[in-house]
Predicted model as a PDB file, atoms N, CA, C, CB and O in Angstrom, pLDDT in the B-factor column:
MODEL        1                                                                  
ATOM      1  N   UNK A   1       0.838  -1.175   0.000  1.00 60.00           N  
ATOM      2  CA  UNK A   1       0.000   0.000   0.000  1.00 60.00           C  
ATOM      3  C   UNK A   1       0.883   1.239   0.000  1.00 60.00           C  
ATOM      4  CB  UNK A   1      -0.953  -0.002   1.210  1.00 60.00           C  
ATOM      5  O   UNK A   1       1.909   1.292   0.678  1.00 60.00           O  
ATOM      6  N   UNK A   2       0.499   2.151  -0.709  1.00 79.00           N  
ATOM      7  CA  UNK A   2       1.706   2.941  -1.199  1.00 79.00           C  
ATOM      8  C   UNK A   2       0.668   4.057  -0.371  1.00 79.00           C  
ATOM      9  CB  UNK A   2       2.252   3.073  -3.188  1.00 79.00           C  
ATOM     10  O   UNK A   2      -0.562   4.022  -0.404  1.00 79.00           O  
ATOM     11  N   UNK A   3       1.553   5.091   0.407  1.00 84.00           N  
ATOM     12  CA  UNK A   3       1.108   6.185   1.351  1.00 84.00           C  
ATOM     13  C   UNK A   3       0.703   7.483   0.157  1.00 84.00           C  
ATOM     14  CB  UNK A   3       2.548   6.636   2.613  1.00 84.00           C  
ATOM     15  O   UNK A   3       1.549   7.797  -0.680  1.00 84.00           O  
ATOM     16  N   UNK A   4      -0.416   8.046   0.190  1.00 89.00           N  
ATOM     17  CA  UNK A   4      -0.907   9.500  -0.970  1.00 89.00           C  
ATOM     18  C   UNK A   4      -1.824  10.090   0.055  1.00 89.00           C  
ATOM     19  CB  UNK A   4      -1.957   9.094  -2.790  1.00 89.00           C  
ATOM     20  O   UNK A   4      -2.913   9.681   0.458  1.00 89.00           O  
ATOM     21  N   UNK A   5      -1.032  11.295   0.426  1.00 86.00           N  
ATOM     22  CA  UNK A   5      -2.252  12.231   1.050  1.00 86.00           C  
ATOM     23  C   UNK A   5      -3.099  13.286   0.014  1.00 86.00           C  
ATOM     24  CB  UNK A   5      -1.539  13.236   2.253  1.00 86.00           C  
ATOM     25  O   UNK A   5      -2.761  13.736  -1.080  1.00 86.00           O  
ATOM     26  N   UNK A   6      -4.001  13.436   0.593  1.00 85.00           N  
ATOM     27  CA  UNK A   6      -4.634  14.179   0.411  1.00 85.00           C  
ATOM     28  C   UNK A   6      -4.261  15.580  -0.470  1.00 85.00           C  
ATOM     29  CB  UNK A   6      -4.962  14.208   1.461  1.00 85.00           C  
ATOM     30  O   UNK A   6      -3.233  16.209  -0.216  1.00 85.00           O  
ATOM     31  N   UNK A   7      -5.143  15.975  -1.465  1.00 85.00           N  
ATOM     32  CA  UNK A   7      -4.680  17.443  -1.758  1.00 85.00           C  
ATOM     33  C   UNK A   7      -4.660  18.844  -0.400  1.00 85.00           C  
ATOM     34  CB  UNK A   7      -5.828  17.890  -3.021  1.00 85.00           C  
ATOM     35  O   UNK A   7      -3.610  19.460  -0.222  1.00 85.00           O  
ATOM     36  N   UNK A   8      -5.402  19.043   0.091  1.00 86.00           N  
ATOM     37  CA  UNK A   8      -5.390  19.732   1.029  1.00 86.00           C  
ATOM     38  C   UNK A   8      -4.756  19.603   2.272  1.00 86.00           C  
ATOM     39  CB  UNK A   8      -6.296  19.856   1.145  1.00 86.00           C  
ATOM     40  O   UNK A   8      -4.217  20.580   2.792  1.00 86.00           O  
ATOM     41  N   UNK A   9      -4.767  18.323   2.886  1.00 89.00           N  
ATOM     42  CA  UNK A   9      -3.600  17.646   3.468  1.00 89.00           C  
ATOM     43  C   UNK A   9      -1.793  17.990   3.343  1.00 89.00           C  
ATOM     44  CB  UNK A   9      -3.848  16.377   2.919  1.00 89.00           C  
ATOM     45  O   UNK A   9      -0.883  18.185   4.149  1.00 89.00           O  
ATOM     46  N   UNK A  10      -1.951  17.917   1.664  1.00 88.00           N  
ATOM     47  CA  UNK A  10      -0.370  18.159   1.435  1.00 88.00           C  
ATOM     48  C   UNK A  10      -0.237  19.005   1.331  1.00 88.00           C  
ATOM     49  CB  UNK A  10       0.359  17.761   0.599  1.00 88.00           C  
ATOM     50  O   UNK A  10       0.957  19.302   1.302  1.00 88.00           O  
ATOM     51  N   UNK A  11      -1.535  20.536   1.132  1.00 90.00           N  
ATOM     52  CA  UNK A  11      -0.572  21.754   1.293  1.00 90.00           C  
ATOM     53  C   UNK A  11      -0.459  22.317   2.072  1.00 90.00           C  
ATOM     54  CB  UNK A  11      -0.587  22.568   0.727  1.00 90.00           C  
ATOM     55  O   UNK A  11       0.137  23.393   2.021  1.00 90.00           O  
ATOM     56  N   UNK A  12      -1.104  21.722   3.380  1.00 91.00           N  
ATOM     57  CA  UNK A  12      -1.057  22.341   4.847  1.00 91.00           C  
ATOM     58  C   UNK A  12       0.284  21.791   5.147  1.00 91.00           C  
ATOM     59  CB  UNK A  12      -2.333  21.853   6.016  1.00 91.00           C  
ATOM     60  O   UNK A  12       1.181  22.433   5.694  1.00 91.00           O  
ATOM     61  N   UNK A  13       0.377  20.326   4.679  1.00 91.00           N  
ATOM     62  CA  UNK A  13       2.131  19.608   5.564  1.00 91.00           C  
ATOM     63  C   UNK A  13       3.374  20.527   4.354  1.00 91.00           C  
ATOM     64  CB  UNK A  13       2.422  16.825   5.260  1.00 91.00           C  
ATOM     65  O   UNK A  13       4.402  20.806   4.971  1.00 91.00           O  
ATOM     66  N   UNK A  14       3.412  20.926   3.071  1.00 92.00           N  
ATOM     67  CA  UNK A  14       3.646  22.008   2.452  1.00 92.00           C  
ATOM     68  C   UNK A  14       4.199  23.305   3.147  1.00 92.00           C  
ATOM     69  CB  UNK A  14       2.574  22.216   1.896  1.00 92.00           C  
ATOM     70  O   UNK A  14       5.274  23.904   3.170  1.00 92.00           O  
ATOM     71  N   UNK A  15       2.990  23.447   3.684  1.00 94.00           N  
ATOM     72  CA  UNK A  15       3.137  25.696   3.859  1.00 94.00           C  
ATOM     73  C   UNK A  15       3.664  25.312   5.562  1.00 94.00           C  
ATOM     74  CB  UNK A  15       0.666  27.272   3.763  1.00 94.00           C  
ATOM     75  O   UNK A  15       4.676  25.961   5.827  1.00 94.00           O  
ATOM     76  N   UNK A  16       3.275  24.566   6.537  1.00 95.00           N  
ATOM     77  CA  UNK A  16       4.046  23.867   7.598  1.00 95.00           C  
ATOM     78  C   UNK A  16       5.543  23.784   7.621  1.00 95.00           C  
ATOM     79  CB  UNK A  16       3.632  22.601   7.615  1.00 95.00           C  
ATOM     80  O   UNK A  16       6.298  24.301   8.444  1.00 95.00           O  
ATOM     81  N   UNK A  17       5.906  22.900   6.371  1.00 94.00           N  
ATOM     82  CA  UNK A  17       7.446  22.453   6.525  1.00 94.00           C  
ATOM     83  C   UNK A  17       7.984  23.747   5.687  1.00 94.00           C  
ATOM     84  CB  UNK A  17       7.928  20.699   5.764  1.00 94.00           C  
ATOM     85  O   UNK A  17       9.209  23.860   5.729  1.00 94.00           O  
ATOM     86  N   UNK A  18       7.433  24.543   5.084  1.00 93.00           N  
ATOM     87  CA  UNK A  18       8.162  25.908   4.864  1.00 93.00           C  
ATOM     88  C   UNK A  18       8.747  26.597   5.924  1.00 93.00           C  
ATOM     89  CB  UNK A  18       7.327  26.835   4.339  1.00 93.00           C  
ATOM     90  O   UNK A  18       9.937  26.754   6.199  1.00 93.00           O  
ATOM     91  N   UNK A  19       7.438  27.098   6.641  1.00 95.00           N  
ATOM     92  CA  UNK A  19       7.415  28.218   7.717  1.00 95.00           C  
ATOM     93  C   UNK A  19       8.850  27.327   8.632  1.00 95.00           C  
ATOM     94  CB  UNK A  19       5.471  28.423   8.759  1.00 95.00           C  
ATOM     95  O   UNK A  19       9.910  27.924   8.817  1.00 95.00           O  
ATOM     96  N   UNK A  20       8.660  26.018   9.069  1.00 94.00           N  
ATOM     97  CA  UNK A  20       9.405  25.522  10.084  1.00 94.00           C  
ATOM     98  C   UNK A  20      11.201  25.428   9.663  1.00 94.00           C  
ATOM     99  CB  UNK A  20       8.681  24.046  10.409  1.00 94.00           C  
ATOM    100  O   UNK A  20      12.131  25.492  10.467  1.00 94.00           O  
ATOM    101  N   UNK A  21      11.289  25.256   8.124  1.00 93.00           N  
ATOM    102  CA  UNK A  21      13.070  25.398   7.478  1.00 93.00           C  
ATOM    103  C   UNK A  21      12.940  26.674   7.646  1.00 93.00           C  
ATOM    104  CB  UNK A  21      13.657  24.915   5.686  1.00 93.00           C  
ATOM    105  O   UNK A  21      13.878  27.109   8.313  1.00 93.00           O  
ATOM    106  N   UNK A  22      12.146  27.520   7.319  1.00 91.00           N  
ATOM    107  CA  UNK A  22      12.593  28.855   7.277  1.00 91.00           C  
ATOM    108  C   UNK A  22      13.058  29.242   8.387  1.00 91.00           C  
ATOM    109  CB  UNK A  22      11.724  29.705   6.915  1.00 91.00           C  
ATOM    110  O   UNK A  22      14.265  29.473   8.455  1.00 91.00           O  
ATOM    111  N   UNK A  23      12.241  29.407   9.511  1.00 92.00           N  
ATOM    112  CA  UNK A  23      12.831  29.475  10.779  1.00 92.00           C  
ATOM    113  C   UNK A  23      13.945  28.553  11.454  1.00 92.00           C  
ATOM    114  CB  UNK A  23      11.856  29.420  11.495  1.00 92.00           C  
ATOM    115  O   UNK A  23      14.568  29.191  12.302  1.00 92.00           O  
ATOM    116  N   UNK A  24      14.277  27.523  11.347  1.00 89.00           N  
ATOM    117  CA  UNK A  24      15.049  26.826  11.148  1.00 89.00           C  
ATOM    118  C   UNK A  24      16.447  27.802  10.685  1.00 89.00           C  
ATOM    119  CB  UNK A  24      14.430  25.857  10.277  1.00 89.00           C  
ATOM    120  O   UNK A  24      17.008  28.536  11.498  1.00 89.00           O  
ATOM    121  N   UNK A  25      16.828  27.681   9.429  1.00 88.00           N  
ATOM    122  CA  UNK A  25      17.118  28.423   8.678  1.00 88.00           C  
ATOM    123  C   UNK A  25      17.807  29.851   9.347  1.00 88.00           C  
ATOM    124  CB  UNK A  25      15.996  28.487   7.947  1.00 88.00           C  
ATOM    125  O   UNK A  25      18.982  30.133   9.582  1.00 88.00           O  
ATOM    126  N   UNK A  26      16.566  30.599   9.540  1.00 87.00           N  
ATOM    127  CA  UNK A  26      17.226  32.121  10.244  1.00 87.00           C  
ATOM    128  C   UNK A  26      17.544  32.334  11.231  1.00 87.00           C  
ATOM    129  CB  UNK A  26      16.641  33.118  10.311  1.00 87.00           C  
ATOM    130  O   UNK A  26      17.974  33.455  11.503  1.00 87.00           O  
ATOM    131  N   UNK A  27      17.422  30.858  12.623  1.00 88.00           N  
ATOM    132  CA  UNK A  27      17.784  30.891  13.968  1.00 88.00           C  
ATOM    133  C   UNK A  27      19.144  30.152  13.313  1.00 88.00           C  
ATOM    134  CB  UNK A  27      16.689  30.105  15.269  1.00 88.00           C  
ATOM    135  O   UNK A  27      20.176  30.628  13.786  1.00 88.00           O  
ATOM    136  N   UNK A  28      19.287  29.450  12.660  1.00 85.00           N  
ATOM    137  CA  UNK A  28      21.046  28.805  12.481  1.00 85.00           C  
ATOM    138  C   UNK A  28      21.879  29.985  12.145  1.00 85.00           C  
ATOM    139  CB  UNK A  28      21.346  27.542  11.037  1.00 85.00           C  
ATOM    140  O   UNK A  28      22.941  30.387  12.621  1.00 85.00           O  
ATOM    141  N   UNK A  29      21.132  30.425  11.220  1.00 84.00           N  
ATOM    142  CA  UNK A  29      22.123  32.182  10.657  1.00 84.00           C  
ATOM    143  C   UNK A  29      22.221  32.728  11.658  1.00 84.00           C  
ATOM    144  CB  UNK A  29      21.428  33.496   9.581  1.00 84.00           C  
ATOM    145  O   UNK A  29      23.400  33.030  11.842  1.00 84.00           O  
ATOM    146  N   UNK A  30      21.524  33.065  12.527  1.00 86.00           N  
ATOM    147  CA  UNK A  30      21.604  34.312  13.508  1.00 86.00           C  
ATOM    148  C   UNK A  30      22.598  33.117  14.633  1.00 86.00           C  
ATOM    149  CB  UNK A  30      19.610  35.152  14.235  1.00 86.00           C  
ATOM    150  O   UNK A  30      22.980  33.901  15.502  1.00 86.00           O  
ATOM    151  N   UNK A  31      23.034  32.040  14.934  1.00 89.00           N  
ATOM    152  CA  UNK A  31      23.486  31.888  16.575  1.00 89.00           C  
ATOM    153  C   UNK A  31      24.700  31.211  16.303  1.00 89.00           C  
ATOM    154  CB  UNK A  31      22.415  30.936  17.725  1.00 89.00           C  
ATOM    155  O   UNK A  31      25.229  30.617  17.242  1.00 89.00           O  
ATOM    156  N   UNK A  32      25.464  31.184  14.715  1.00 87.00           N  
ATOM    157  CA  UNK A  32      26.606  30.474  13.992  1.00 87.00           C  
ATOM    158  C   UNK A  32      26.598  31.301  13.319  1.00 87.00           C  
ATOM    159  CB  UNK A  32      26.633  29.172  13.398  1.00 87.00           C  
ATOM    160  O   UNK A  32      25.635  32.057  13.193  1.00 87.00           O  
ATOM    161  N   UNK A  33      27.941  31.416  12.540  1.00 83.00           N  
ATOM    162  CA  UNK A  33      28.468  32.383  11.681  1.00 83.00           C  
ATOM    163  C   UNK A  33      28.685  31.456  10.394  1.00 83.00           C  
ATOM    164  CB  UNK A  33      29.840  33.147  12.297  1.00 83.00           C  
ATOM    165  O   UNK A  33      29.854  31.165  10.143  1.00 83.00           O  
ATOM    166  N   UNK A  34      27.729  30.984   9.592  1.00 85.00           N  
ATOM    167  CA  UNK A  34      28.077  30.205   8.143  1.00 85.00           C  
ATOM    168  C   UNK A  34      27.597  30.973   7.239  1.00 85.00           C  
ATOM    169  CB  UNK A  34      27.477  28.758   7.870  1.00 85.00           C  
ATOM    170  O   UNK A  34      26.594  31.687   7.231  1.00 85.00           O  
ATOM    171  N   UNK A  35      28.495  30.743   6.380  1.00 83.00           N  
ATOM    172  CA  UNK A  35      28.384  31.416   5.045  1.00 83.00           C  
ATOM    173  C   UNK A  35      27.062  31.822   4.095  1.00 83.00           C  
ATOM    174  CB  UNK A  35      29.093  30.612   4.307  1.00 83.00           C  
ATOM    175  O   UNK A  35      25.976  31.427   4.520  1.00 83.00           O  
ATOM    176  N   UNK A  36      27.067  32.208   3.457  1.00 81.00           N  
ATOM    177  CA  UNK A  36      25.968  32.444   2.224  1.00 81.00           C  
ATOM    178  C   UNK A  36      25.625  31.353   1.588  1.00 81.00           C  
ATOM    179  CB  UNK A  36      26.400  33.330   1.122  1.00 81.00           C  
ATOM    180  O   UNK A  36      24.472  30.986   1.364  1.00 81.00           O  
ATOM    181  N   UNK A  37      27.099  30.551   1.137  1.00 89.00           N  
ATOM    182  CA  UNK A  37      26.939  29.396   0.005  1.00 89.00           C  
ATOM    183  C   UNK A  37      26.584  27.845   1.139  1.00 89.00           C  
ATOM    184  CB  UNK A  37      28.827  29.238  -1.156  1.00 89.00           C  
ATOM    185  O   UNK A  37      26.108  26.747   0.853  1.00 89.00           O  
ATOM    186  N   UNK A  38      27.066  28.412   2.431  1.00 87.00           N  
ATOM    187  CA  UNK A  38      26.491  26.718   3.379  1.00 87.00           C  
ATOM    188  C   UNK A  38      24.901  27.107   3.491  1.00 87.00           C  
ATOM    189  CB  UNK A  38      27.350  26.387   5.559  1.00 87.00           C  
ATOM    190  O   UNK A  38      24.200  26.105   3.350  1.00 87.00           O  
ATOM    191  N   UNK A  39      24.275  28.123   3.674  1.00 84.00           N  
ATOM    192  CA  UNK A  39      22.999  28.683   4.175  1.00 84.00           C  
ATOM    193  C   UNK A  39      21.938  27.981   2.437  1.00 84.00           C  
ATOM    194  CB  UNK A  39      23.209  30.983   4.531  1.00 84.00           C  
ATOM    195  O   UNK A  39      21.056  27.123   2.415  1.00 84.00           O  
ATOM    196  N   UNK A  40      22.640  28.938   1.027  1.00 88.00           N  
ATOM    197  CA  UNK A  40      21.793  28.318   0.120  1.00 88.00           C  
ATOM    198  C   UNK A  40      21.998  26.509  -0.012  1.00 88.00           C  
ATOM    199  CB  UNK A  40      22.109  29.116  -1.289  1.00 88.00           C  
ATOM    200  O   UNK A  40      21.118  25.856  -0.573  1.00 88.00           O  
ATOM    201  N   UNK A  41      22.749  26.098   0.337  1.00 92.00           N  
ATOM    202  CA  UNK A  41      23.263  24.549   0.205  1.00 92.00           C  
ATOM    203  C   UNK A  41      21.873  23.965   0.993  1.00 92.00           C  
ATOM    204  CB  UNK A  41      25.062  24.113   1.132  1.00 92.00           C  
ATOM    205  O   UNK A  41      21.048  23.264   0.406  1.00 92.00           O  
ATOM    206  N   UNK A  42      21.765  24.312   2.224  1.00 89.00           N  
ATOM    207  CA  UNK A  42      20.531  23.886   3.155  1.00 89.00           C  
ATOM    208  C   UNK A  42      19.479  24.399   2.759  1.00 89.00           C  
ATOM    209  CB  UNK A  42      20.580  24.222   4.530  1.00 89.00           C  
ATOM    210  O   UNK A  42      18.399  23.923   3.107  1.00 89.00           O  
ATOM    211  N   UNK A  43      19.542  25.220   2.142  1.00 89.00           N  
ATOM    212  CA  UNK A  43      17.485  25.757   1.878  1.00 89.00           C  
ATOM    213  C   UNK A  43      17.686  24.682   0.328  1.00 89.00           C  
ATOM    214  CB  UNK A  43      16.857  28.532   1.340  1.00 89.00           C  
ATOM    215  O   UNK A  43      16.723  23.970   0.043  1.00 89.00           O  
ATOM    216  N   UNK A  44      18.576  24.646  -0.321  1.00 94.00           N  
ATOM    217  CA  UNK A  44      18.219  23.680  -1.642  1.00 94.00           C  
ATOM    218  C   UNK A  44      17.973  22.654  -1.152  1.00 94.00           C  
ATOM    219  CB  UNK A  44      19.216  23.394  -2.733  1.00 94.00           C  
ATOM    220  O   UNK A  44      16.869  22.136  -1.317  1.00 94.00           O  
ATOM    221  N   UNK A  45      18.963  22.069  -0.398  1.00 94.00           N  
ATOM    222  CA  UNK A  45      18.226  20.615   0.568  1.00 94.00           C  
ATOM    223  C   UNK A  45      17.178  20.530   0.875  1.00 94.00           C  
ATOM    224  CB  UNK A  45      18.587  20.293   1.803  1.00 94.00           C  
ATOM    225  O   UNK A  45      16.445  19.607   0.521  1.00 94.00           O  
ATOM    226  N   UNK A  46      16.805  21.574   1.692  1.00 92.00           N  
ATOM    227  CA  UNK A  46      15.026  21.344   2.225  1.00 92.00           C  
ATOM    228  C   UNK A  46      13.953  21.548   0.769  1.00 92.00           C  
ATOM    229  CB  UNK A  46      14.464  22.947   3.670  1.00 92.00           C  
ATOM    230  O   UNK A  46      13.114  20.654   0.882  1.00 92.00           O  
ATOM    231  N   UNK A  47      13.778  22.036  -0.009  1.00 93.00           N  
ATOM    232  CA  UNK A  47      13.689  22.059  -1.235  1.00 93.00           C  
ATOM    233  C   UNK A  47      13.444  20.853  -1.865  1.00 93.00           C  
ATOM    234  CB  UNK A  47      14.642  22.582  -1.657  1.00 93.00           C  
ATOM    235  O   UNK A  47      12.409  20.457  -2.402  1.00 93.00           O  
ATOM    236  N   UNK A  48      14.666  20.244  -1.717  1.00 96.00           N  
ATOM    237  CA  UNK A  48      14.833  19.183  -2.263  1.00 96.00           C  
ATOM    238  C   UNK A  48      14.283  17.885  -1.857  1.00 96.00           C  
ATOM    239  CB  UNK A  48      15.888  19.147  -2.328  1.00 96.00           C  
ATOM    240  O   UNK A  48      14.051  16.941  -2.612  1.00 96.00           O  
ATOM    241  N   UNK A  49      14.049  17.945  -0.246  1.00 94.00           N  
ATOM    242  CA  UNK A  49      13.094  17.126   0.120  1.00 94.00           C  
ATOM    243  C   UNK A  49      11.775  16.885  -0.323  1.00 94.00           C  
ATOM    244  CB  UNK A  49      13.002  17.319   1.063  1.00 94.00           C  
ATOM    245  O   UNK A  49      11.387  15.740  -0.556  1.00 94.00           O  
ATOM    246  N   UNK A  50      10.905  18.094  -0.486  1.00 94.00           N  
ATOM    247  CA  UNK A  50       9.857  18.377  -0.737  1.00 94.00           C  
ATOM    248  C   UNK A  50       9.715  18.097  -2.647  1.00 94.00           C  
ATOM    249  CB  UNK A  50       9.693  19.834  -0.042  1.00 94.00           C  
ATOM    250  O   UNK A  50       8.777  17.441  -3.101  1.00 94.00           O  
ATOM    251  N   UNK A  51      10.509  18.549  -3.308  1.00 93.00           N  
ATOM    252  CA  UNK A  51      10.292  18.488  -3.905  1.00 93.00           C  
ATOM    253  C   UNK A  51      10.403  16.920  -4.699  1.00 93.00           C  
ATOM    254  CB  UNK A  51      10.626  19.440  -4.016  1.00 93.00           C  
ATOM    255  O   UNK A  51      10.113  16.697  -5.875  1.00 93.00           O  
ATOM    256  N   UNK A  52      10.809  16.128  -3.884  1.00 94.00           N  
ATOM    257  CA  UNK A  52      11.062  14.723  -4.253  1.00 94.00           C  
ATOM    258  C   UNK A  52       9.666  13.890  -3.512  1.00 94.00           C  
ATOM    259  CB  UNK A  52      12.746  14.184  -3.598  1.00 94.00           C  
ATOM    260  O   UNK A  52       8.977  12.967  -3.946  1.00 94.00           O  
ATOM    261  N   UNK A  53       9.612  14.594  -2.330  1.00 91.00           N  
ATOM    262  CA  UNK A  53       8.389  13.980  -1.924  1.00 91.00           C  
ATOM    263  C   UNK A  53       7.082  13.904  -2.850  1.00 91.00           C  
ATOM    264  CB  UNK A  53       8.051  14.640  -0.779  1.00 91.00           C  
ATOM    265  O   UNK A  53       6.338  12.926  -2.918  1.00 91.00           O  
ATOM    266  N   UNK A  54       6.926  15.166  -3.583  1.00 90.00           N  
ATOM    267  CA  UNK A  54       5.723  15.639  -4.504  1.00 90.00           C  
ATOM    268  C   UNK A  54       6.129  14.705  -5.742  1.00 90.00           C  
ATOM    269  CB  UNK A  54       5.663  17.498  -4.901  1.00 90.00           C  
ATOM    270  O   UNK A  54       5.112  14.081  -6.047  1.00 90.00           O  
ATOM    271  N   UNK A  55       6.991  14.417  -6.422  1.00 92.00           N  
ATOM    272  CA  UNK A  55       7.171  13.371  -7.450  1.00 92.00           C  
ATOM    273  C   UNK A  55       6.981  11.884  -7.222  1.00 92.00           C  
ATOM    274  CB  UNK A  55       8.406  13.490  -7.885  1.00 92.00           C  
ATOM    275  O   UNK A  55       6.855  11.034  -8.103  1.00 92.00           O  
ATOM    276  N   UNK A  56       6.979  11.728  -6.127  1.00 91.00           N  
ATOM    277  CA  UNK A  56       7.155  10.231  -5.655  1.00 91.00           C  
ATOM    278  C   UNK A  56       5.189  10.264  -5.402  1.00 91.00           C  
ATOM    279  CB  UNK A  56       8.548   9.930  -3.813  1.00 91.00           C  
ATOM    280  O   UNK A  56       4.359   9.361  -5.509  1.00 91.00           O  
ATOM    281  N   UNK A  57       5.057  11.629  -5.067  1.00 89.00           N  
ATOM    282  CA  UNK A  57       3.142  11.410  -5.022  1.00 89.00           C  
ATOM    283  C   UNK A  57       2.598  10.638  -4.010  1.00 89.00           C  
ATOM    284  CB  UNK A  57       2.459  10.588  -6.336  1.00 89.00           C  
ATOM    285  O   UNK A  57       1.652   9.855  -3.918  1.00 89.00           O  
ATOM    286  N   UNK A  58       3.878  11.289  -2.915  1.00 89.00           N  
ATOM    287  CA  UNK A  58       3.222  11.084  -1.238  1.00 89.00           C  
ATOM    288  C   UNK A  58       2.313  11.861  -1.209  1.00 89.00           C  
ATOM    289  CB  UNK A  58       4.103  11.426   0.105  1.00 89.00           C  
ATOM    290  O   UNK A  58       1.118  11.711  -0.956  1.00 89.00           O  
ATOM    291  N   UNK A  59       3.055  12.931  -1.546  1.00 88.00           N  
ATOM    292  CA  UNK A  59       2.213  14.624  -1.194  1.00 88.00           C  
ATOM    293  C   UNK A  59       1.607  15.064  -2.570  1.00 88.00           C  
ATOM    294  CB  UNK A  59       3.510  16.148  -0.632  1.00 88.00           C  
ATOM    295  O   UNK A  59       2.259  14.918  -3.604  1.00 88.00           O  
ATOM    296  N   UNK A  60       0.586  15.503  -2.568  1.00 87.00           N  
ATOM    297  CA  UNK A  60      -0.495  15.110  -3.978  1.00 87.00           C  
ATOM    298  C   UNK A  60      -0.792  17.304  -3.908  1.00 87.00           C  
ATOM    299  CB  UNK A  60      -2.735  13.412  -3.367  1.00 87.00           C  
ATOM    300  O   UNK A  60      -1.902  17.549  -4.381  1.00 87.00           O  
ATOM    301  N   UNK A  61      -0.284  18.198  -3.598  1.00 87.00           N  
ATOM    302  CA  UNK A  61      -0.413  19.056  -3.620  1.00 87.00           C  
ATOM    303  C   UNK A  61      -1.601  19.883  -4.936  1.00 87.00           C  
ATOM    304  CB  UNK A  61       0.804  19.179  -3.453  1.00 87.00           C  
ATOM    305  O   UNK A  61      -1.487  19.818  -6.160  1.00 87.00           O  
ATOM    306  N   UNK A  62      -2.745  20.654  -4.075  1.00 84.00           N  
ATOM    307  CA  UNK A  62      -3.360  21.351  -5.113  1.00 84.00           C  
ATOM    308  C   UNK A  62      -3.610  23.035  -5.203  1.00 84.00           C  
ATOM    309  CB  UNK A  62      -4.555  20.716  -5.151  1.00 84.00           C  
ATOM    310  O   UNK A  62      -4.507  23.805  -5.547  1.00 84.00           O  
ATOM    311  N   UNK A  63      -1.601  23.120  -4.425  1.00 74.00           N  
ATOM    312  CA  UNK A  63      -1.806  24.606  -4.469  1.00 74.00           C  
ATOM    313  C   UNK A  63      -2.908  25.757  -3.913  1.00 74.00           C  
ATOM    314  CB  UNK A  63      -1.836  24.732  -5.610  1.00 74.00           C  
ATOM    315  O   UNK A  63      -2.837  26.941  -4.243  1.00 74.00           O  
ATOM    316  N   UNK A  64      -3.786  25.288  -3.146  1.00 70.00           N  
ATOM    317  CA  UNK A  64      -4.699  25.819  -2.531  1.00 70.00           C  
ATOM    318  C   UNK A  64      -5.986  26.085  -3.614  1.00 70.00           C  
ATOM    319  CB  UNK A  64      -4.091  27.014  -1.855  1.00 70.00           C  
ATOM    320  O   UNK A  64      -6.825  26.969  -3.437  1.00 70.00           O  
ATOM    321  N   UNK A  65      -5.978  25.013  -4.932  1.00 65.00           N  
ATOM    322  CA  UNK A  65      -7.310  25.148  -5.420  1.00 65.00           C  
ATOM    323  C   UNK A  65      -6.696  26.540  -6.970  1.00 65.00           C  
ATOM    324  CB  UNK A  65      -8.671  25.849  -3.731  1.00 65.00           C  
ATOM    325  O   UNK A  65      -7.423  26.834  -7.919  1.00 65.00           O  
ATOM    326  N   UNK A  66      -5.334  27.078  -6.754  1.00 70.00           N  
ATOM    327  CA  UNK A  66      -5.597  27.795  -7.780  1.00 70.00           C  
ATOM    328  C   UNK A  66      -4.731  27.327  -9.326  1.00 70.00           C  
ATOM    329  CB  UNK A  66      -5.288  29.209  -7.237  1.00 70.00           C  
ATOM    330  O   UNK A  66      -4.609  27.982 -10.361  1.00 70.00           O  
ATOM    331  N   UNK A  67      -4.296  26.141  -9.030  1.00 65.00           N  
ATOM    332  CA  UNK A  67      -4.444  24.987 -10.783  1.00 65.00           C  
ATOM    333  C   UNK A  67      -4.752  24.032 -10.191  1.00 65.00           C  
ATOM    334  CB  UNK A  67      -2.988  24.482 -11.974  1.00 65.00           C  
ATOM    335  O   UNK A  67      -4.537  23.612  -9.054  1.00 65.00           O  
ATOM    336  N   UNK A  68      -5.759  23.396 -11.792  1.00 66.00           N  
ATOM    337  CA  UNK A  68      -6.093  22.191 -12.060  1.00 66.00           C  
ATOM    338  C   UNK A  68      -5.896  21.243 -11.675  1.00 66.00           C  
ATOM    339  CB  UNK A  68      -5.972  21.976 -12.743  1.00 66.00           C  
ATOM    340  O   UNK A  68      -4.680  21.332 -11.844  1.00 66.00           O  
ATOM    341  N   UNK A  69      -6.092  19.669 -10.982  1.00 56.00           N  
ATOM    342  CA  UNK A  69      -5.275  18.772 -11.059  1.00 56.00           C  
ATOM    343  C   UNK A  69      -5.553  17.947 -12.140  1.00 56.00           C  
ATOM    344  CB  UNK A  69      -5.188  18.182  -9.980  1.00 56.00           C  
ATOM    345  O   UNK A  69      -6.660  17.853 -12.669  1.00 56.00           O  
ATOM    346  N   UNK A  70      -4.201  17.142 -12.582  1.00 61.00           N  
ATOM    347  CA  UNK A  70      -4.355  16.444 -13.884  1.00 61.00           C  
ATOM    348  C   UNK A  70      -4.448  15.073 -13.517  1.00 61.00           C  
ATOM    349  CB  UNK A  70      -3.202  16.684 -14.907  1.00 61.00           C  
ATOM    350  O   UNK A  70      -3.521  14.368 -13.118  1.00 61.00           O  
ATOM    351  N   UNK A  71      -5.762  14.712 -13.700  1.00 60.00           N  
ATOM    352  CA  UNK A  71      -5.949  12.849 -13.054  1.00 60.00           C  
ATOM    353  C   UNK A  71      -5.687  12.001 -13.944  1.00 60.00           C  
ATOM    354  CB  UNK A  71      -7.483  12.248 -12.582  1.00 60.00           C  
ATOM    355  O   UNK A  71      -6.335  12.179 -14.976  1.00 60.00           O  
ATOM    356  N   UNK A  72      -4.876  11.002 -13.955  1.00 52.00           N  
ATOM    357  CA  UNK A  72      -4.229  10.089 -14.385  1.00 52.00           C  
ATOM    358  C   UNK A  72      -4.762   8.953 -14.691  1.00 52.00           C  
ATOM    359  CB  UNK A  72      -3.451   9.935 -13.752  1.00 52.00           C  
ATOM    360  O   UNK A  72      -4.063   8.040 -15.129  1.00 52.00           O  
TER     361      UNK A  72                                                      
ENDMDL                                                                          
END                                                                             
């Protein structure tokens, strides 16, 4: 049984795991002194999570309703 949430589901766990790297993110910048190029290295990572998650079609995202989804 292969795990697929929900459209609305995935853009709440979506706009969630944003807000939480982001902050993430600007408390590491602010309490360590790393660079520009280690800081974009980690936001492409988190990125990159997500964005692998949405291909694999755990996370079934419908953008909050403003495109189409294309059913298969």
């Amino acid at each position: 049984m292969k795990l697929k949430l929900g459209p609305l589901t995935s853009d709440i766990i979506i706009i969630i795991y944003a807000v939480v790297t982001l902050y993430f993110r600007f408390k590491l910048e602010n309490e360590s002194n790393i660079s520009t190029v280690n800081s974009l290295v980690i936001g492409l990572s988190f990125v990159l999570i997500i964005w692998v998650l949405i291909k694999l079609k755990i996370l079934n995202p419908s953008w909050f309703g403003l495109f189409k989804n294309k059913e298969k």
